[in-house]
N, C-alpha and C positions, 0 to 999 in steps of 0.2 A: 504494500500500500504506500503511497506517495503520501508527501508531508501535506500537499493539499485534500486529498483524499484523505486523512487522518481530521484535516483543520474541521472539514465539513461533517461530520458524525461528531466533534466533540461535543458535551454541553456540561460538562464541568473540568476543571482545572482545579489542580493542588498547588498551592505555591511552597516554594523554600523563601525564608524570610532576608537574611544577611546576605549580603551581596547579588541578590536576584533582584527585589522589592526595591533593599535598603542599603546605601553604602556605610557599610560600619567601621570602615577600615581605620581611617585615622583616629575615630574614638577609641577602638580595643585596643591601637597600640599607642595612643596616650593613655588611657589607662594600664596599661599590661608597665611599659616600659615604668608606670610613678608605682606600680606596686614594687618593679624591679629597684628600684632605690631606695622604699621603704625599707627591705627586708636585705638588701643590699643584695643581690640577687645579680647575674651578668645580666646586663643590659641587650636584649633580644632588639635586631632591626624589624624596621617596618616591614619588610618585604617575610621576614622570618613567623612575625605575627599573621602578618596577612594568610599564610598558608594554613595557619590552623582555624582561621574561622570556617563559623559550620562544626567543628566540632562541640560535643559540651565544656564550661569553662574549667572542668577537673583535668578534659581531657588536655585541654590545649596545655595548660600550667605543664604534664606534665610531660608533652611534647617540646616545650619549649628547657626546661628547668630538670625534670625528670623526677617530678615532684610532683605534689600538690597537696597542703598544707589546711586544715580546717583555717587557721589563722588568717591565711593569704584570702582566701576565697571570702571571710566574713569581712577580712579589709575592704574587696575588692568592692563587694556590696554596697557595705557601708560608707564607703568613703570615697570611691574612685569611678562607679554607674553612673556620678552627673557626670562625668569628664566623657566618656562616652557616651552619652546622650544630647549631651549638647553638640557634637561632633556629626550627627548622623544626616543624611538627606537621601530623597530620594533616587533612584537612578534611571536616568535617560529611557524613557515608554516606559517606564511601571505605572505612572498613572494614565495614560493614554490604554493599555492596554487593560486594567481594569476597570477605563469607561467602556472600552468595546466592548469585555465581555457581557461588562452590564447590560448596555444594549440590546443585547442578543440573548438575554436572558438565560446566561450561563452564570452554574452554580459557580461558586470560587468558598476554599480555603485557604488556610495555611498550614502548615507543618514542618515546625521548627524545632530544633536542637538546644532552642534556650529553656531556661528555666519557666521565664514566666515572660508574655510577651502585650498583655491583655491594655496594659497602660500606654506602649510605644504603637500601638494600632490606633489608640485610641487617639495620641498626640498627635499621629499621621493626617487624621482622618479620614482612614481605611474602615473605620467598623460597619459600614452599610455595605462594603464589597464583599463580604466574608461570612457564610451562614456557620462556621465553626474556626475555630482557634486552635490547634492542640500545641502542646507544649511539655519540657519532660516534666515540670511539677503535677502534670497530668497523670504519672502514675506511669509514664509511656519507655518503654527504653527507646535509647537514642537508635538515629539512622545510624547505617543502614541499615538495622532491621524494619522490617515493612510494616509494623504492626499500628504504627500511627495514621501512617497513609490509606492500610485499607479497614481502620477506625472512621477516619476523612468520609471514606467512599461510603461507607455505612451510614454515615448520619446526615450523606448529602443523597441519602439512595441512589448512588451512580452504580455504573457498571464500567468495568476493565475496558469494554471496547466503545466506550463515548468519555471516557476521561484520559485526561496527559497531566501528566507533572512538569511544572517548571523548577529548575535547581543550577545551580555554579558549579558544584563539584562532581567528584567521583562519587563521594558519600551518597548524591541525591541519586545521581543514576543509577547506584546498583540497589541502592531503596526502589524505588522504579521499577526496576526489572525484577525483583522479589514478588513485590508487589501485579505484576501481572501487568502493570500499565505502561506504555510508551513518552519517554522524558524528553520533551525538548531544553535542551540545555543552554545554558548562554556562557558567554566567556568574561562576565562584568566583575566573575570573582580570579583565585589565582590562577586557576586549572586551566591550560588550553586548550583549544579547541580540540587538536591533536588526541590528549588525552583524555577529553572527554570521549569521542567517539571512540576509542580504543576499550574504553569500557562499556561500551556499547547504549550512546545517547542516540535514539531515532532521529532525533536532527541536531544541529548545533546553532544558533546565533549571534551575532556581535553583542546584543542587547535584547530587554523585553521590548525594545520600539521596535526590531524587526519583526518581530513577534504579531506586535500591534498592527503592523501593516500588511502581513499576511491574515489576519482573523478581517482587518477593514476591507481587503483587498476580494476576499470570499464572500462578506457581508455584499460589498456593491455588485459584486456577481449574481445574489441570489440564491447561492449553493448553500449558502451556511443561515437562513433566516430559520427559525424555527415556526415550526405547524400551529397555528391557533396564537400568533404572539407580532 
């Protein structure tokens, strides 16, 4: 099946949060790097953080450190989440592409690897695009196990062959492929394209505004309008 032949049967999408939606990048590594001084800790580069997001933050610490510390993590909380929150914005077609799907009266969630995501949705203002949230304070293990996604799919009553996930890394694709769904991937997070499809993404793009203009692109065709809508 073709990417356009896939766009047209979708009518829900899952989304990955950090670096698909949201650019988190200079936030996590202003905050990662001012934990790394608190605790006197080697000093991790941007480019070194950047690779761990999408993981959970126990994981990343101990990807980075080879640790991960109850201390560190309640610092991290407590004292260093505005430093990455103030840092975050949107990226290039995420909100274009969740006005399309609106449009089109396609389902959308999320499914993310943070803790807790329910207030940065809401700062967005994303929470009309979204009929569920999950999250790991959700009870959910982290990707790539697929158990959150086809959670997603349950509580949006999709099925496998009219939903796609969007995600940046390896993690989301081989959630994806667990999951029984086809992942269009984007390259906005560290992973390339390269390796995304190596891990076997059904498509790849620059951005979600590629994304957007192939879902507008079907919409003005008429292949993608939905029946009775």
């Amino acid at each position: 099946m073709t990417v356009c032949e896939t766009a047209d049967r979708v009518r829900n999408v899952l989304f990955d949060f950090d670096m698909t939606l949201v650019d988190s990048s200079e936030g996590v590594a202003a905050g990662l790097q001012g934990l790394s001084e608190v605790f006197s800790l080697r000093k991790p580069s941007k480019e070194e953080i950047r690779k761990t997001i999408g993981l959970p933050m126990p994981e990343a610490m101990k990807a980075l450190w080879g640790d991960c510390r109850s201390e560190w993590l309640r610092h991290y909380r407590e004292k260093l989440s505005f430093v990455e929150r103030s840092s975050l914005k949107m990226l290039p077609g995420a909100a274009s592409l969740l006005e399309i799907l609106k449009e089109m009266h396609v389902s959308c969630a999320v499914v993310s690897n943070r803790g807790s995501l329910k207030e940065l949705v809401e700062e967005f203002g994303l929470t009309s695009f979204f009929r569920t949230v999950l999250v790991l304070n959700d009870g959910l293990p982290p990707k790539p196990d697929p158990a959150s996604l086809v959670l997603a799919m349950e509580r949006l009553k999709a099925k496998r062959d009219d939903t796609i996930y969007i995600g940046d890394s390896t993690i989301d694709v081989e959630a994806s492929r667990r999951a029984g769904i086809p992942c269009f991937a984007v390259t906005t997070g560290a992973t390339p394209g390269k390796d995304l499809r190596t891990a076997g993404a059904f498509a790849v793009f620059a951005s979600c505004l590629d994304i957007a203009r192939l879902f507008r692109l079907r919409k003005a065709e008429g292949t993608c309008e939905r029946d009775g809508t």
